[in-house]
C-alpha positions in Angstrom: -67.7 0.1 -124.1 -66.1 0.4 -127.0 -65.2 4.9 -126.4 -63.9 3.0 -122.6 -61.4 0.7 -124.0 -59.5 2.8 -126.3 -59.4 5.8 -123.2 -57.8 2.6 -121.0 -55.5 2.2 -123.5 -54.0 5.9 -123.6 -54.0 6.2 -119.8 -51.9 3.1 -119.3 -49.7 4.5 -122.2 -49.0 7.8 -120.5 -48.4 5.9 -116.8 -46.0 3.8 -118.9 -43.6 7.0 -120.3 -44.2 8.6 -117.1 -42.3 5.5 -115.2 -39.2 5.7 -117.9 -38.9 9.1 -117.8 -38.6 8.5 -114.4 -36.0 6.1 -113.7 -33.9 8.1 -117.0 -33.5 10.4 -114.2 -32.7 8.6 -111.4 -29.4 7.9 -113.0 -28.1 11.0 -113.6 -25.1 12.2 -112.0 -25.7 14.6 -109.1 -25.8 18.0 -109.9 -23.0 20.3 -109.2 -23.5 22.9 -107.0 -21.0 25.7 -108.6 -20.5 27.1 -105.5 -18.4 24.5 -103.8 -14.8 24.5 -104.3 -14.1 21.2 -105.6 -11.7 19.0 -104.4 -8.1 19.0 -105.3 -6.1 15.9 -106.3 -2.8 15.2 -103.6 0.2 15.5 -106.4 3.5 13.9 -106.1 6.2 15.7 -106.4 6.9 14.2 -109.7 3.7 15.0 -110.8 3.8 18.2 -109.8 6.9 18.9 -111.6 5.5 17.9 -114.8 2.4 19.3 -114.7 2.7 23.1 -114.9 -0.1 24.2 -114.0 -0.3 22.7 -110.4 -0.1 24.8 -107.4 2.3 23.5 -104.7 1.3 24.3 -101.3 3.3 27.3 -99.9 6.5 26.8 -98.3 7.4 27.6 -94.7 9.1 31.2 -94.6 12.8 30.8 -93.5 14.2 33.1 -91.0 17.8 34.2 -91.2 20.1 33.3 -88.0 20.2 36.6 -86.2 23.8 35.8 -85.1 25.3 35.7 -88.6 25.7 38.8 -90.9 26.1 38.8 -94.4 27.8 41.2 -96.9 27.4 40.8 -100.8 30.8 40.9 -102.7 31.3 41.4 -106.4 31.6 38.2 -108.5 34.8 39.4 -109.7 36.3 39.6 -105.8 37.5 36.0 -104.2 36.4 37.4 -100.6 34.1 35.3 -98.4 30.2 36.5 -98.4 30.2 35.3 -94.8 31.4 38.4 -92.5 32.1 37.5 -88.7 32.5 39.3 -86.3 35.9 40.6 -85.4 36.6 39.7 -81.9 39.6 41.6 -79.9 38.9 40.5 -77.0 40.1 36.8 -77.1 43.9 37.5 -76.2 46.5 34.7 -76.5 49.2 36.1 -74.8 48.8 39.3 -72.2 51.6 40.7 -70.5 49.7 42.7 -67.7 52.7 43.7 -65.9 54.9 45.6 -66.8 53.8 47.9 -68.8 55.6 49.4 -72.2 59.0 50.9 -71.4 58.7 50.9 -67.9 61.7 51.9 -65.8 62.8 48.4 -63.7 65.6 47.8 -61.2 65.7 44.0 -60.8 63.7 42.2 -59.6 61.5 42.3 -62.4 57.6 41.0 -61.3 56.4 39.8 -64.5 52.8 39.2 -64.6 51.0 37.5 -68.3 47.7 35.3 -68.7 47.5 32.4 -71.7 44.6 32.1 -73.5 43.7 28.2 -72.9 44.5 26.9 -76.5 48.0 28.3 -77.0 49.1 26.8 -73.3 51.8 24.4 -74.0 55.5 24.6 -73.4 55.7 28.0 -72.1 59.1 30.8 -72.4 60.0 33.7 -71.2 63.2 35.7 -72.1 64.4 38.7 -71.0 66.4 40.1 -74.0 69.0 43.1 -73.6 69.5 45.7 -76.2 72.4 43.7 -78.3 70.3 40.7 -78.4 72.0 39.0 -75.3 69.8 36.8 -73.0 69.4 37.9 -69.3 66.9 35.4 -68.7 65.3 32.3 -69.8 62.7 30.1 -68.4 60.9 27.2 -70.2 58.2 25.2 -68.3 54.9 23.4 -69.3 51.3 25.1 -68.8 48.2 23.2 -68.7 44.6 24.3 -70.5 41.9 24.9 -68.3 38.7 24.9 -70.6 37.2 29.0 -70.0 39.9 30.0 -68.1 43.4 31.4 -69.0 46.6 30.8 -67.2 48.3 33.1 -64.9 52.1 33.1 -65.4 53.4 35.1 -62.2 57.6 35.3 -62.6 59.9 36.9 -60.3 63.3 38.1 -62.8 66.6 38.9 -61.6 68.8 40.5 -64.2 72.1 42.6 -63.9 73.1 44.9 -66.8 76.6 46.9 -66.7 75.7 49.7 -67.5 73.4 52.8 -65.9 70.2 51.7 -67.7 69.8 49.6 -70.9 66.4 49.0 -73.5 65.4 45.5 -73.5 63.2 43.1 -74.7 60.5 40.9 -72.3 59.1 38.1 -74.3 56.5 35.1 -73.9 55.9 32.3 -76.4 54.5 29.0 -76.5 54.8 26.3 -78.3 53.0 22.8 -79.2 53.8 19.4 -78.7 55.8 19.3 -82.2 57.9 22.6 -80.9 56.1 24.8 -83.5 55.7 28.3 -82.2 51.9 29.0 -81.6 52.0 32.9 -80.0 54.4 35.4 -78.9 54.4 38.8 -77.4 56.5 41.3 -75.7 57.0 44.6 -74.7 59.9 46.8 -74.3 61.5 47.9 -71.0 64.2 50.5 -69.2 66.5 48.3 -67.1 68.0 50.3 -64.5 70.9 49.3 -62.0 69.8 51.6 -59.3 67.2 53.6 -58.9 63.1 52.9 -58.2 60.4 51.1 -60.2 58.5 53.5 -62.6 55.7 51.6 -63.5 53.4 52.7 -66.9 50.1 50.9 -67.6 50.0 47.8 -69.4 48.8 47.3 -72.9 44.9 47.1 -73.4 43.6 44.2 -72.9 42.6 43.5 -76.6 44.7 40.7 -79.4 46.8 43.3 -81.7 44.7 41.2 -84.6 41.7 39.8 -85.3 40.9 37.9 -88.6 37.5 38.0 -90.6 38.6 35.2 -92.7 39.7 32.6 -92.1 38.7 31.1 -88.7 40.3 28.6 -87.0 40.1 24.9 -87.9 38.9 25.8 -91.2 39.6 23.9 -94.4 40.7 25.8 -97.3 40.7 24.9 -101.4 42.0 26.1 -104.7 45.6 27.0 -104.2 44.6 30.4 -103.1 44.4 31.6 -99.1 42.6 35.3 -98.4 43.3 36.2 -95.2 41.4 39.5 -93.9 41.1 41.3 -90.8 42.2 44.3 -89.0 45.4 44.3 -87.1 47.4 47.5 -84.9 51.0 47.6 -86.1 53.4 47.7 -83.5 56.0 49.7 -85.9 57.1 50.4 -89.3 58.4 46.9 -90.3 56.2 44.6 -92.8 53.5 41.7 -91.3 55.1 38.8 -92.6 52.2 35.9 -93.3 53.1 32.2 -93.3 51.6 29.0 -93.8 53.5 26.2 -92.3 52.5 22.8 -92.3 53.7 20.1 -89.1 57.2 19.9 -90.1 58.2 23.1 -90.2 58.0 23.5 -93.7 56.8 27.0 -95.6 54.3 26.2 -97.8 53.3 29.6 -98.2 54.2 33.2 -97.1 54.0 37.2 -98.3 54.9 40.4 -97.0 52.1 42.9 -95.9 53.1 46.6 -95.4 51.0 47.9 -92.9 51.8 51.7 -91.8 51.6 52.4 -88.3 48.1 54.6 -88.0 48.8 56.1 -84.4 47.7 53.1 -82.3 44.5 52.0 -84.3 43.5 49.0 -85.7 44.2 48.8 -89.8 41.9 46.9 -92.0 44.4 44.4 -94.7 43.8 41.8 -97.0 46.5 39.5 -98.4 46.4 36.3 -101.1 48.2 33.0 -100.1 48.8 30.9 -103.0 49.7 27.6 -102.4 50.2 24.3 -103.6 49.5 20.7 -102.2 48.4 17.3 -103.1 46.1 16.1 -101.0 44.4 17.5 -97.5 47.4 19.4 -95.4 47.3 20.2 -91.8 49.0 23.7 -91.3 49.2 27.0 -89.1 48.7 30.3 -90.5 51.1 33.0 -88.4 51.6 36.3 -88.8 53.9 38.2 -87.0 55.8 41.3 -86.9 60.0 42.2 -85.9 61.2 44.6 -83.5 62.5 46.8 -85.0 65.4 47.8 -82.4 66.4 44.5 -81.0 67.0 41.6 -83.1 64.2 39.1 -83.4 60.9 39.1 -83.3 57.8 41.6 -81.1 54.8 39.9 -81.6 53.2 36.8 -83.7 50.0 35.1 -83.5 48.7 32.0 -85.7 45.6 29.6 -86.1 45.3 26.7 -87.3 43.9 25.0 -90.7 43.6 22.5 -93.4 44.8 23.3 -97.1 43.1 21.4 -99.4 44.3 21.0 -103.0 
């Protein structure tokens, strides 16, 4: 009895230890399994912008608008980066009968379409070599949204003598009276004979601007205007800015030499000054350079900006 008691005693000691070992372990944490990707905290974006070493999920890719082209320009060089394209198609005013110096007993048929955005009050003139009028006609045209006008005009003229150059214009004009386009071409006028007839024009706007559009504003004292235009003869392109009264608020002179009926590139700086936002109507146009007055002009318009 007495060897059995002190065996009972160790046994019950070791079942003892064996229990707190036990439940020592039953409280660990779970191991990690270090193949498993643990998971990553959601950051704010404050918190992600002050912790540098957190990884932002990855943006979307951005795709450029196929429509738009761009053009990189030295820092030193005002020009726009944006480069649109040049459209010749969109003509204001087309005379599309008759054609340049055309030989014409009276009556003259006089055929022109208006773009819809320069329709207005409406002009045509017949001008003789010495400036004087052999015919005027003023009447209002109405816009049709996609479609131009058709001006169809039956002329009757008389000159004195055996034939004559002249001048066939059309303009129009906005509600203030401000002149908005104008074209013309130059005829024979004959007092006998027959109509000799030569092809009109093509049908493409003698200019066509890169910069600026129409309707757009403008800031810092300082207008680039751009594009490619087809002189009509040696004289200068005179550039304007005029705001609703009438008023000049900025101009130059552009000397553009005739390149045998092709389209020029130019570029030309504006400066201006104004106070506050300014309503205006960039025209350029060109003289004739045998009969007083002007051949051809064409304007947008935009909003100056100080």
């Amino acid at each position: 009895m007495r060897r059995t008691f002190p065996t009972l005693l160790i046994l019950l000691a070791t079942l003892l230890l064996g229990s707190c070992q036990w439940q020592e372990k039953s409280d660990a944490a779970t191991p990690v399994n270090p193949s498993a990707t643990p998971a990553q905290p959601t950051l704010l974006p404050t918190q992600a912008q002050n912790d540098p070493t957190a990884t932002l999920p990855p943006l979307n890719p951005i795709t450029a608008t196929p429509s738009l082209s761009f053009t990189a320009t030295p820092q030193d060089q005002p020009f726009p980066s944006l480069t649109p394209t040049l459209n010749f198609e969109r003509i204001a005013l087309r005379i599309v009968t008759p054609g340049p110096m055309s030989r014409i007993v009276s009556p003259l048929q006089f055929i022109a379409h208006i773009d819809p955005y320069y329709t207005g009050t409406t002009r045509i003139e017949l001008l003789g070599e010495d400036g004087r009028e052999l015919y005027r006609k003023v009447f209002k045209t109405t816009s049709n949204i996609g479609y131009f006008t058709r001006v169809e005009e039956k002329i009757n003229f008389e000159i004195s003598a055996a034939a004559e150059v002249a001048r066939l214009q059309i303009s129009t004009y906005d509600p203030e009276g401000n002149l908005q386009a104008f074209n013309s071409v130059r005829l024979l006028l004959l007092s006998v004979g027959e109509n000799q007839l030569t092809p009109a024009y093509e049908a493409k706007e003698r200019i066509a601007l890169r910069y600026p559009q129409a309707g757009q504003e403008v800031s810092g004292g300082e207008l680039i205007v751009t594009g490619e235009y087809k002189p009509i003869n040696q004289t200068p392109l005179i550039l304007e800015l005029y705001n609703a009264r009438g008023i000049i608020v900025g101009s130059r002179l552009l000397q553009i030499p005739p390149g045998g009926d092709v389209y020029e590139p130019f570029t030309a700086s504006l400066p201006y000054e104004v106070r506050e936002a300014t309503p205006v109507r960039l025209t350029l146009r060109q003289a004739d350079d045998r009969i007083s007055g002007m051949a051809y002009l064409y304007s947008i318009p935009l909003t100056l900006l100080p």
